[in-house]
Structures are given as C-alpha cells and as structure tokens.
N, C-alpha and C positions, 0 to 999 in steps of 0.2 A: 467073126462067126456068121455063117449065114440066114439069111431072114427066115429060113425054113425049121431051124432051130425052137422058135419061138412062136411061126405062123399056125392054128390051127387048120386053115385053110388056106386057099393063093387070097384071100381079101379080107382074115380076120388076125389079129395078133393080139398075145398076151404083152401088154403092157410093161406090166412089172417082170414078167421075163426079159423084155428088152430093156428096164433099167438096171435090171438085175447082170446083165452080160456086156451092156454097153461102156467103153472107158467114160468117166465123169468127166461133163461138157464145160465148155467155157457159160453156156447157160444154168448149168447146176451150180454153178460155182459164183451166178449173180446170183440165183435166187438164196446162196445162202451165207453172202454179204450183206443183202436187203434184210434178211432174219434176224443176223448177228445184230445189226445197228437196231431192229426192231428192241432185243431183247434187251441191249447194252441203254439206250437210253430209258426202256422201263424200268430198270438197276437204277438209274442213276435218281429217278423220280420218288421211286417207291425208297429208296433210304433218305432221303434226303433231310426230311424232318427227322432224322436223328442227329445229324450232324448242323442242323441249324437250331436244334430247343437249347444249350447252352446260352446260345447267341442269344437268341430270343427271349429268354428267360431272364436273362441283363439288361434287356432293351424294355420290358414291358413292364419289369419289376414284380415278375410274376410267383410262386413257389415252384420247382422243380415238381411236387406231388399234381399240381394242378394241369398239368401239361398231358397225363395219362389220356384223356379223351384226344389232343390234336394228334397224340403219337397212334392212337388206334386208329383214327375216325378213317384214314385212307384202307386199312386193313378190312376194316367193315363194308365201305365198297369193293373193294377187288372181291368178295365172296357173292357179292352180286352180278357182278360184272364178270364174273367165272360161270358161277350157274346159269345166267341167262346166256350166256356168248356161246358155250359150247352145242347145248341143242339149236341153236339159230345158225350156226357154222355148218352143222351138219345138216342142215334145212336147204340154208340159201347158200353156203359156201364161205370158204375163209378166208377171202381176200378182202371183199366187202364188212367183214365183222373186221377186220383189223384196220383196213380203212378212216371205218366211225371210230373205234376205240381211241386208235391216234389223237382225231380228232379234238375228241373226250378229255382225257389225258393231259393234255398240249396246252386244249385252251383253260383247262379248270386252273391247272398247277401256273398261268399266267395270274389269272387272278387269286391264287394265294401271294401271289408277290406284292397286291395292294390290298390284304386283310390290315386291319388297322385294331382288329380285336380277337380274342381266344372263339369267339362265337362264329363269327362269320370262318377264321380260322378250318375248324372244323366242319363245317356244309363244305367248304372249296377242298377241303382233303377226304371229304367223303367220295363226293364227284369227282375228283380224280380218280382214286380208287379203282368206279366204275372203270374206265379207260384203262386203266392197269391191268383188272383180273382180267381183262376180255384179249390183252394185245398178247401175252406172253402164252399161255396154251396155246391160242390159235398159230403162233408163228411157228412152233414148238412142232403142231400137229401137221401143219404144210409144209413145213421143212424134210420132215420123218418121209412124207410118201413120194420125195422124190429122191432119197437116197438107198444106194443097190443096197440089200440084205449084207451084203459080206461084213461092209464096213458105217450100215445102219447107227451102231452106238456109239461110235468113236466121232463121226461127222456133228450127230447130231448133239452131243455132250461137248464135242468144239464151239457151235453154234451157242448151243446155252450158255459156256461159261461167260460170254458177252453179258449174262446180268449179273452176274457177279461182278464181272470185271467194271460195267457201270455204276455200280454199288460203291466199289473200292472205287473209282473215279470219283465219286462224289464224296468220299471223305480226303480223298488227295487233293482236287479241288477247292475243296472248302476250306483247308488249311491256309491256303494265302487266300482267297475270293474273298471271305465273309471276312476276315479279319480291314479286307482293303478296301472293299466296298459295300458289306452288309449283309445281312443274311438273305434279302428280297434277293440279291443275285442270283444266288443259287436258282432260286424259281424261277429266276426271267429264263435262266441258262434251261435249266429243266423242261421249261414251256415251248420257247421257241424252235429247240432241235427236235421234238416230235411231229411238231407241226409242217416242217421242212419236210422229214420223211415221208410226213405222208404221201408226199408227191411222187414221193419214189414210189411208193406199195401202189398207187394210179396206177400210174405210166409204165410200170418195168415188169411189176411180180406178177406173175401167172396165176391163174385158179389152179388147185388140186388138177389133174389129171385121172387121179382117182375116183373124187369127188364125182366129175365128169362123165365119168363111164358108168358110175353104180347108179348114178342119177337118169340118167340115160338119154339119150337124144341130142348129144353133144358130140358125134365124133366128128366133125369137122374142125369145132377149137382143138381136140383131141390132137388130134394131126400135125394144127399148127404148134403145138406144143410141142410134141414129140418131134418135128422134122428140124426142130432146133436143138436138140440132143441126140439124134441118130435116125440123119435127110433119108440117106440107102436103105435104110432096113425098114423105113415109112412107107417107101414108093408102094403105089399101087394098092397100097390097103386103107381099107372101106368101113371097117368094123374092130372095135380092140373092145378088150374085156380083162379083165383081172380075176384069179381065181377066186378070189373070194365072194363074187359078185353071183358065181358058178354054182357054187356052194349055196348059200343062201338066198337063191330066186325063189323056193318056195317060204322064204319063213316072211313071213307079215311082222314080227314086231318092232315094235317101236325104239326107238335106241333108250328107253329108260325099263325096257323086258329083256334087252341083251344084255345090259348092264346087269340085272338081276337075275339072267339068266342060270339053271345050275353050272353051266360049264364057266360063268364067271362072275358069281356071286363071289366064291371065297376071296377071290384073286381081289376084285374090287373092295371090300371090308379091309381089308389088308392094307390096301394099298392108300386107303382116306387114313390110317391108324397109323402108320407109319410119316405120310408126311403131313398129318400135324402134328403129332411129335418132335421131329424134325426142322419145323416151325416154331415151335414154343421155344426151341434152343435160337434158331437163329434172331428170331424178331426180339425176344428178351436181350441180348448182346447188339443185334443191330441199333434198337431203340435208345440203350440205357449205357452202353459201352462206353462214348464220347462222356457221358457223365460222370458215373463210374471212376474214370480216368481223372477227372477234374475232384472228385472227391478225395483221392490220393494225395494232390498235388501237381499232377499235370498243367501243364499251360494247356491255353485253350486248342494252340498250334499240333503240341503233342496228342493231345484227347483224339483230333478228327485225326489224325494221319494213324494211328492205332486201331482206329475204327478201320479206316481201309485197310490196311492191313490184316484184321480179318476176314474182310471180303474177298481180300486178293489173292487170299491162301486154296477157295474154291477155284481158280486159273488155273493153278497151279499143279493142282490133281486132277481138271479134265482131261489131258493125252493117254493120263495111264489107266483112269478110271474109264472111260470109251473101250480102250483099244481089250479091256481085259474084261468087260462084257459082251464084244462079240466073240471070245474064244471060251472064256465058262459061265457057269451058269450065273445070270447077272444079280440076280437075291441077292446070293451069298457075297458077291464084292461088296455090292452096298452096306449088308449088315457090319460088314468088318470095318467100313470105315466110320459110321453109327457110334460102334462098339467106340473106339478110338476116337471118336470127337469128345464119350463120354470121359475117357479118362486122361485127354488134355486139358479138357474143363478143372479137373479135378487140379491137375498140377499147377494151372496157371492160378486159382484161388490161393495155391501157396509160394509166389515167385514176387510176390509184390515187392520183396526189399531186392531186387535184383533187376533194372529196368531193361537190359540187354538180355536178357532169360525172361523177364514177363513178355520182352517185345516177341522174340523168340516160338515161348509156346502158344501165345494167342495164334500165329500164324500155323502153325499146326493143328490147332481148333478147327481152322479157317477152313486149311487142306482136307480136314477129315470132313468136315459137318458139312462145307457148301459143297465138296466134293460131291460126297452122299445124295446132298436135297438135290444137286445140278440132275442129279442122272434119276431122278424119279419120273420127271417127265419121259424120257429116253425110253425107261421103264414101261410107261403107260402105256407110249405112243405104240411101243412092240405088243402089246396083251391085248388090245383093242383092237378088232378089224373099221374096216373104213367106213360103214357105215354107224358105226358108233363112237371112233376114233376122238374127235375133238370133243363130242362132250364126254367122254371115259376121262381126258387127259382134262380139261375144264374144270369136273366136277372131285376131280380128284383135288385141284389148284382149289377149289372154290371150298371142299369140305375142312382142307387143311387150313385154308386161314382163320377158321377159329382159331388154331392153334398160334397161328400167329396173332392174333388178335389179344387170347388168354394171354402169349408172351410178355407183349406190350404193356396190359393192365396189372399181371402179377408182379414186374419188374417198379412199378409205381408204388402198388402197395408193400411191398417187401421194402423199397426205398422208405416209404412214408413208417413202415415199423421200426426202419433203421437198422435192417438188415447191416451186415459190410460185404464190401466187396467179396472176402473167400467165402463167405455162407452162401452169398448168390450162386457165384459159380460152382461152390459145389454141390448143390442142388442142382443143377443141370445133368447129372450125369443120371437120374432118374430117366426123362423124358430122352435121352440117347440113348440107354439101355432099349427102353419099351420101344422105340423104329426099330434099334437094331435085333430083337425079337419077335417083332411084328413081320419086319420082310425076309428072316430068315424062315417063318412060318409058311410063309409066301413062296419059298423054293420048295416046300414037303410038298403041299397041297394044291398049288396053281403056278405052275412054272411055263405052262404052255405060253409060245407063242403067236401069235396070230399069225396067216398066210402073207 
C-alpha cells in the first residue's frame, strides 16, 4: 500500500494506520517473544507458593491453616505494585516500569529461597509481589500498541497465555524439582530467569511508539522504531501522530478523570467487578488445589501436576478465545466462558471417585476460567486509549487482586472450618456467575472501543 494511504501530509503519518496496514515484522514479532517470556516467567513466580506449601508445610512442621498469610502476602503486593506501575507507565513509559519490576520480582523471590521462617517468608512474598503486579499489565499494555487492529485479540491473548502457561510450568516443574531437590528450587529457578530477562527488556524491547508520539517530542526514536517495521513507508517523514492523540489535544485530564470519565466510568466498574471475581475462582484453586489433592489422597507428585493442569487448560482456549474476539463482540465470549468455568467447578466437586474424569474436568475449569481472566487484559488494553491505557489495564490487575487475595484467605478459612473438597468447589460457581454477569453488563452499556 502506499505511504499516501496513511500520510496526512508529504512529512506527517498516522502511525497506527501504518501498523494497522503493514504485514507483521520480524521486529513485532521480537517484541512479542520478549512479552511472552515477560508474562510466562510472572506465571511461574506468582503460582509458585502454591505448589511449594505442601512441601513446605512437611518441612517446617507447620499447620496447612497457618500458611494463609505466605499464600496471600505476594497477592497483596501485586495490588500495589499494579496501582503504582500503571500511572508511572503512563508518565515515564513502559519499558523502564518493566525493567525495575523484573528487577523487583527476580531478586525478592531469590531471597524467599533462603527464608528460614513463616515471617520473613512473607515480607520476601510481599516484595515480590510488588515486581509481579507491575511486569504483567505493563507487558500486556506495550504489547497491545504494537499490534494492527485486525488481529489486536488474538496476538495479544497468544502473548498472555504465556502466564498461564508459566503457572502450569511451575506445577509441572515442581513435580519432580521439589520432590528432588527442595522446595528452595523452585525460587532459585523463579529468581534467576527474571533477572536474565531483564537484559532482554534493556537491550532489545522498544518504548511504546504511542507512548512516544502522545507524549511528544520524540519523533526521531519514533522513526527509528517504525523504519524497523516498515523502512519504505517511513522515508522522508518528519512528524506521526495517532488519532487519538487528534482527538484529545484539547482535553487536560489526568488519566484517573479519563478513567472516570462518563464515556468510561461504566466500562471501568465492570471491568475491576468482573476480574476480581474471576480471581477469587482462580487464586482459591491456584493456592489451595495442590492441597486439596493431597487431602483426597493424592501423592504429593499427583497434587502439583493437577495444579498445572488447571493452569494449562487457559493455553489451551487462547487461539480460539483471541481469534473470536476480534470478529464479535468480546463481552459476550468472555461471559460464556465465566459462565462455563462456573459449571465445571460444579462437576468436578462431584468427580472425586473417578481420577481420569476429575483429571478431566479440572482441565476444563482451566479452559474456561484462565481462558476468560487471560483475555480481560486484551479487554482493557482495547477500551483504554493510550494515554490512559496502562493504568486502565494496571488498575484493573491491581483492583482485581483483592479478589485474588479474599481467594487465597477464604480457601484457608473454609480449609480451617473443614470444608471438603465438593463444598469448596461448588461454591465457586457464585463468584463465576457474578464476572460472567458483570461483563455481559459490560456489552449493553460500554462495549466501545478505543481508536
């Protein structure tokens, strides 16, 4: 197509028109391997202490009920490390917040590998945390603004299921790892591949492009950005812009007045209601699953490979869940598979005397529920324009993990009443109903997406 297509002028061009008509570069296509590995090792971090409290629990001589704060205490930073990362991303940029977060992340979850008590424990899992909620939106969000509109949710729902598929790595992992060497493994393993990465997100990832241009006075990196995704249709131009930049040059607010703004307040209330909901299902079975399992009878071998197993189920419905939000309206998929997480839940509280049918429908949970939560971000990152984008998608991550959070400590206390297994699960299908209600509300009233 020619550069005239797109150019408003001979020395100005629409950006996002030329990503939007350009084929996808051998540079889009690093920057969202660098993403994948961002997301897949935050997977692997952020479940981790679920598939190593068994172990741990044997090793310390501790009660199963007493472990509720080390399984929360990382969930309570990522809410911090959400809220602060996203307005700072959209300040200074999100390569630098993902950066530090690594950093964060990397070196905390090392030193959980020499905690020697439940106390220190938790500070090194809170601190990590931070690092966690800050790396996964932000990747989520730079990922998003460098893929064309057409095939926006399918790309970027590939990219996310990388923390699922981390997730599910860390209980496939830890099935032979802790058993062979301890449960400190897992952390060293956790610790040192973020800290690697970071080198990558240095030297390789690029800043936003969009970032760049809304911020202004950056068309030069601009250039060099783009003439490594499409050299020809760069030449000779001086100035790019993105419509939305067009659009709101008069509005003065702040990205916490846009957020609140009428055109997406509703959208936003929605969308923090739905995935902590959606959290309270995952982080309850993340946390408590591996246990759970061992409460039946389970070896400790079966426990974690079960646990991955439900994480591996969200892999599994990214292709279709992507490719069938850019052709209807994305709510409505979501809600359906919400709906369907709630009423595998339900089945698999009654499949316990059948271990090939419980193994079964838990991976169906898996399929619906991590499907669903993978593509909330995808969600976001579409409903937010760029100058609010990472923290819309941040604060969305950061309001939901209460829900993960409540998950975590309700899954304790229900253990410590002495819940069983089918009463747990079938309680879940409450808080799957209410997302998948929440974001079909979300298609009535706020379905717009941003430019």
């Amino acid at each position: 197509m020619a550069s005239q297509d797109y150019a408003t002028s001979k020395t100005s061009l629409d950006a996002q028109a030329l990503i939007n008509d350009a084929p996808l570069s051998k540079y889009q296509w690093l920057i969202a391997i660098v993403c994948f590995l961002i997301v897949f090792v935050d997977g692997i971090d952020t479940a981790a202490m679920g598939f190593i409290a068994p172990a741990l629990a044997q090793d310390w001589g501790v009660d199963r009920s007493q472990l509720g704060p080390v399984m929360s205490a990382a969930l309570g930073g990522m809410i911090i490390g959400a809220l602060v990362s996203g307005p700072t991303a959209d300040r200074f940029g999100r390569k630098i917040v993902l950066s530090v977060s690594m950093l964060i992340f990397g070196g905390f979850t090392l030193a959980c590998a020499y905690s020697t008590n439940l106390d220190s424990l938790v500070i090194f899992r809170f601190l990590t945390g931070i690092g966690l909620g800050a790396a996964m939106p932000n990747a989520t969000t730079l990922f998003s603004e460098y893929c064309p509109t057409r095939v926006r949710s399918l790309l970027v729902t590939c990219m996310f299921c990388g923390y699922n598929l981390g997730m599910a790595m860390g209980g496939f992992i830890s099935s032979w790892l802790i058993p062979a060497y301890g449960w400190h493994s897992l952390f060293l393993l956790g610790g040192w591949a973020p800290l690697i990465l970071m080198l990558l997100v240095i030297f390789f990832l690029p800043e936003s492009y969009r970032f760049l241009i809304v911020k202004g006075g950056n068309n030069e990196k601009v250039r060099q950005i783009l003439t490594r995704i499409a050299p020809q249709q760069v030449q000779g131009i001086t100035e790019f812009h993105v419509p939305e930049e067009k659009a709101n040059a008069g509005d003065k607010k702040g990205v916490f007045g846009m957020l609140f703004s009428p055109k997406y307040v509703k959208g936003t209330i929605l969308l923090w209601v739905t995935y902590f909901m959606g959290l309270v299902v995952i982080y309850l079975l993340t946390s408590w699953l591996p246990t759970l399992m061992r409460e039946t009878g389970a070896s400790l071998e079966r426990a974690a490979f079960i646990g991955g197993l439900f994480q591996f189920g969200g892999v599994l419905s990214a292709l279709f869940i992507g490719w069938a939000m850019d052709r209807f309206n994305p709510n409505r998929i979501i809600a359906g598979f919400y709906l369907a997480a709630g009423i595998f839940a339900l089945i698999v509280g009654q499949s316990l005397s059948n271990p090939t049918l419980l193994a079964l429908f838990i991976l169906c949970a898996g399929i619906a529920v991590n499907g669903a939560q993978s593509s909330m971000p995808v969600l976001s990152a579409r409903f937010y324009p760029t100058q609010c984008r990472a923290t819309g998608v941040a604060w969305m991550s950061g309001i939901g993990r209460f829900g993960a959070v409540f998950g975590a400590w309700i899954g304790a206390v229900l253990l410590g009443n002495n819940w069983s297994f089918t009463m747990i699960l079938s309680m879940l299908f409450i808080p799957a109903a209410a997302a998948a209600v929440a974001i079909f509300v979300k298609s009535v009233v706020a379905h717009t997406d941003a430019t």
